[in-house]
C-alpha positions in Angstrom: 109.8 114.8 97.0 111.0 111.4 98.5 109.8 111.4 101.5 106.6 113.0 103.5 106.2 113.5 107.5 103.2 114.7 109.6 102.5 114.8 113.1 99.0 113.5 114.7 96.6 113.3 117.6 95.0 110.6 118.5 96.5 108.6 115.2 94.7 105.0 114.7 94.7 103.4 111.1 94.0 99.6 110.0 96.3 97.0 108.6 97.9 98.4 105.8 100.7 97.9 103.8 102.9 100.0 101.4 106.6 100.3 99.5 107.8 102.8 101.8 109.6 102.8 104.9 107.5 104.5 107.7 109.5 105.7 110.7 107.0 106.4 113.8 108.1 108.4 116.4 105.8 109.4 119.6 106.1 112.4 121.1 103.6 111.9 123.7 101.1 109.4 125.1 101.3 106.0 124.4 101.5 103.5 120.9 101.2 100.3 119.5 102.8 99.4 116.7 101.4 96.2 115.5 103.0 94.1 113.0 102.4 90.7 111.4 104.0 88.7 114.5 104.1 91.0 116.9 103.2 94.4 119.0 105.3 96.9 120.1 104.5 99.4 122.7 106.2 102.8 122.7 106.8 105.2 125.3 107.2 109.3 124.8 111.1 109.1 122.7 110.9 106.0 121.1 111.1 105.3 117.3 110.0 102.2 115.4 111.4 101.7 112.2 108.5 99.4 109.5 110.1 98.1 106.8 108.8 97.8 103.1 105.8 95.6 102.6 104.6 94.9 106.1 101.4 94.4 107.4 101.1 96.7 110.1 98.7 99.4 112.0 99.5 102.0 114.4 97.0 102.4 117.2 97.7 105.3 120.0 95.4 106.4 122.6 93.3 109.9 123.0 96.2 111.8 124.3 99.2 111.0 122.0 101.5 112.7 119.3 102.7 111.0 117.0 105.0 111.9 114.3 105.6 109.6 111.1 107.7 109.4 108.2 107.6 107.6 104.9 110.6 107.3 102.8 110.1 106.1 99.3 111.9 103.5 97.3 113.5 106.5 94.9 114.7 108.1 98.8 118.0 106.4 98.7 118.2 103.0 97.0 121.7 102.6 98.6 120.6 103.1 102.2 117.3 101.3 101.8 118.9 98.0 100.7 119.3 97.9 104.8 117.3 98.0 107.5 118.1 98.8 111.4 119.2 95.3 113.6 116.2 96.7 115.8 112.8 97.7 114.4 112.2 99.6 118.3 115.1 102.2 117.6 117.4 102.3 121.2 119.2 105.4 119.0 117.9 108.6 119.7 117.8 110.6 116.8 116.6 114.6 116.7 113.1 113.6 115.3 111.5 116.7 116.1 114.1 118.7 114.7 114.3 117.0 111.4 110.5 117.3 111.2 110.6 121.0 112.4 113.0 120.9 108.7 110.4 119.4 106.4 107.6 121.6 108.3 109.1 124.6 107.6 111.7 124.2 104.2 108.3 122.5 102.9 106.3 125.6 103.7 109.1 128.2 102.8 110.2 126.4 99.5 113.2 128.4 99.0 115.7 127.7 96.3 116.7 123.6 96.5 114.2 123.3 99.8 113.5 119.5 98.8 117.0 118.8 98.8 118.1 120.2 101.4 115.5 118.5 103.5 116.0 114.9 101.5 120.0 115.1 102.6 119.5 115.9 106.5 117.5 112.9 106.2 120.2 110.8 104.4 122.4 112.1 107.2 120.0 110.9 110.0 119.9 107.4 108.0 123.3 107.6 108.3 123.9 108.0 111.9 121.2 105.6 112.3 122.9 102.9 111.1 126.2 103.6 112.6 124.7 103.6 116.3 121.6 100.8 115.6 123.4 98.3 113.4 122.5 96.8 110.3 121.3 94.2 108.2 120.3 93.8 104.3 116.9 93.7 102.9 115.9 90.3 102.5 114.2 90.2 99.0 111.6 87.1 99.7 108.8 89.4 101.7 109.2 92.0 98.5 108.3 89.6 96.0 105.6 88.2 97.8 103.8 90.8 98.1 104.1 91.5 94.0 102.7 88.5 93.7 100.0 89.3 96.4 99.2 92.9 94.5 98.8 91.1 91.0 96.5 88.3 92.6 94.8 91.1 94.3 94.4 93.3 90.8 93.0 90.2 89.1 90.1 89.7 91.8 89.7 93.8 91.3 89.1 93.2 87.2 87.1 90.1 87.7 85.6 89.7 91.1 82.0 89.2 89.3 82.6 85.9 88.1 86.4 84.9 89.6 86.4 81.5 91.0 88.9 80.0 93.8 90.3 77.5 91.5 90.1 79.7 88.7 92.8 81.8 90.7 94.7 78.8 91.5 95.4 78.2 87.9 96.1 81.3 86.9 98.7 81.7 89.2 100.1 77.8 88.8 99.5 77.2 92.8 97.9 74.4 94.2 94.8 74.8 95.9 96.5 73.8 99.3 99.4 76.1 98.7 97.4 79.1 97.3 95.3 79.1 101.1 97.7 79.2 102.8 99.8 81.5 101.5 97.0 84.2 100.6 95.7 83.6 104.3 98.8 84.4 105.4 99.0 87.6 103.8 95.6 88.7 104.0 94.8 87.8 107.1 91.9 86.1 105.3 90.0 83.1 103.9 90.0 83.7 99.6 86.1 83.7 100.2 86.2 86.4 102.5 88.3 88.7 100.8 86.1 88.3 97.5 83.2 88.9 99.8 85.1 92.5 101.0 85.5 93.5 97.2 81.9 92.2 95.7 80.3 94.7 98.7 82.5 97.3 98.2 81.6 97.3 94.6 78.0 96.7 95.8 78.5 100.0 97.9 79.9 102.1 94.6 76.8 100.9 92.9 74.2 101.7 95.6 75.8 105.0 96.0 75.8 106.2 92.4 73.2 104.2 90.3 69.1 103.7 91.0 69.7 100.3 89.9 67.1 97.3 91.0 69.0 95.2 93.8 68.6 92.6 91.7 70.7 94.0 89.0 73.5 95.3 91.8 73.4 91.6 93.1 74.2 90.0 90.0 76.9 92.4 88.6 78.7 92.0 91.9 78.8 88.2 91.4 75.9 87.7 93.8 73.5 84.4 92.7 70.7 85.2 94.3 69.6 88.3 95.9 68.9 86.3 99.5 72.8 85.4 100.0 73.4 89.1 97.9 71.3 90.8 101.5 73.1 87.9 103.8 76.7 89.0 103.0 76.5 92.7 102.7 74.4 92.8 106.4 77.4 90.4 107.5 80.2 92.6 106.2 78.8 95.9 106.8 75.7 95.6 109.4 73.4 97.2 107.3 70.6 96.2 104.5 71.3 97.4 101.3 68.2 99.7 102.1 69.3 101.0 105.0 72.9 101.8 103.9 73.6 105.3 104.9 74.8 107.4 102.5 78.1 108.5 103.9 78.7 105.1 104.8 82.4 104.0 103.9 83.9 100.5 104.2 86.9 100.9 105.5 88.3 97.3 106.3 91.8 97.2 104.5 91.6 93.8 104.3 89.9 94.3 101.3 92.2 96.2 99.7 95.8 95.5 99.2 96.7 98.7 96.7 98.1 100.9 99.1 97.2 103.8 96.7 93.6 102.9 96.7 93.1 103.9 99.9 93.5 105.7 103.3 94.0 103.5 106.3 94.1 106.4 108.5 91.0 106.4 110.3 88.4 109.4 110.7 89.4 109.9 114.6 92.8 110.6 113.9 93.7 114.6 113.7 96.2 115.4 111.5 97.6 118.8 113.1 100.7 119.8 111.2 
C-alpha cells in the first residue's frame, strides 16, 4: 500500500525527517507539532499537514490520542505536487472515519481492500484542497535534503577516518558554506554529528564483539582511548564499561536515513 495510519497514546518521537507526507490529527489531549521554524499547538479536532522532508517531532502529553497518517511519494504524484495554504488544517475533514476505513478494510482484506482505502483518501485530498487552498511543492527543500542523505551516507561508509575538509571537497563546498548549510539541517556542528555516528558504531561494537577498548576506539576513528571514554560519557552518560546492555541511542540527530530508524519513542503506545 501507499499509505499507513495508526492511532497513539501518549505519542512523543524526536526530530525526524522522511519522503512522506504525515497528516496528524488529535483526537484528544493536547500536541505540539514542532517544526524547523516553528511550534504548533493542537487542540482535540485539529489536523496538521508536514510536508516532505521536514524536520519535525510530534510531542503530546500523557493523556492524548493521536492519529497519523503518512502518504508516500507513489500515493498520488499529481495531488502531492501541492500542499495545503495552511500546514494547521481550519478544514475539518472525517479523520476518524477514514481511519475507522484503513483499520478495518486493512484487517478484512477483501477483494481490492487497498484500493478502495487508497481512493477515499484521494477523495479526502481532494476536498482538502478545495476548502484549504493550495500551493505547489517548492522543489529547493527536496533537493537539499538529497544532498543532506548522500553527505550523510558518506560519513556512514567512512566515519573512521572522514575529515571535515575531506567532506568539503567531496562535495565542492566551501568550508564556510558547507557549516552552515549542514548546521542548518542537522541541527548540528559537522563534529558533533560524526561524534553521534563514531559512538553509535562504538555501541554496535560493544554490544556484539569482546573486543579490547582499544581496538573499538580506534576502528571508530577514536586517537586515543582518553578522548575515545571523553566522548562516549558526553554523548551517552555512561563509560564504555558501564553501558547497559539494552542501552539504545536514540538521538536522531545522528541519523538522517529515515529507514534506519524509529523516532517514535518507547513511551508512546501504539493502540490500533
Amino acid at each position: 500500500m501507499t499509505l499507513w495510519a495508526a492511532r497513539y497514546r501518549n505519542l512523543r518521537n524526536i526530530d525526524h525527517y522522511h519522503d512522506e507526507v504525515e497528516i496528524v490529527f488529535l483526537e484528544e489531549g493536547k500536541a505540539d507539532v514542532i517544526t524547523e521554524d516553528e511550534t504548533y499547538s493542537l487542540h482535540p479536532g485539529q489536523a496538521y499537514y508536514i510536508p516532505q522532508w521536514m524536520i519535525h517531532r510530534i510531542v503530546t502529553n500523557t493523556e492524548s490520542q493521536v492519529i497519523t497518517f503518512l502518504f508516500s511519494p507513489e500515493f498520488d504524484p499529481v495531488l502531492l505536487r501541492y500542499r495545503p495554504k495552511n500546514a494547521l488544517l481550519k478544514v475539518d475533514l472525517p479523520w476518524r472515519r477514514l481511519f475507522a476505513l484503513y483499520h478495518d478494510e486493512k484487517k478484512g482484506k477483501e477483494a481490492f481492500h487497498s484500493k478502495k482505502i487508497e481512493e477515499a483518501f484521494r477523495l479526502a485530498f481532494v476536498e482538502l484542497f478545495r476548502k484549504e487552498g493550495f500551493v505547489p511543492v517548492v522543489g529547493k527543500a527536496k533537493k537539499t535534503m538529497r544532498l543532506m542523505q548522500e553527505m550523510a551516507k558518506a560519513i556512514e561508509e567512512d566515519y573512521a577516518s572522514l575529515t571535515f575538509e575531506s567532506l568539503c571537497k567531496r562535495f565542492s563546498y566551501s568550508p564556510s558554506h558547507f557549516s552552515r548549510l549542514f548546521e542548518s539541517m542537522t541541527g548540528l556542528t559537522f563534529t558533533t554529528y560524526l561524534s553521534y555516528v563514531r559512538i553509535e558504531k562504538a555501541i554496535q561494537l560493544l554490544k556484539g564483539n569482546e573486543l579490547p577498548m582499544t581496538e573499538i576506539a580506534s576502528r571508530c576513528g577514536f586517537s586515543s582511548i582518553r578522548n575515545f571514554n571523553r566522548v562516549f560519557k558526553k554523548i551517552t552518560s555512561y563509560s564504555p564499561t558501564a553501558l547497559p546492555r539494552d542501552y539504545e541511542l536514540t538521538k536522531a540527530e545522528a541519523r538522517l536515513f529515515p529507514e534506519a530508524f524509529d523516532p517514535t519513542e518507547r513511551t508512546s503506545i501504539r493502540i490500533d
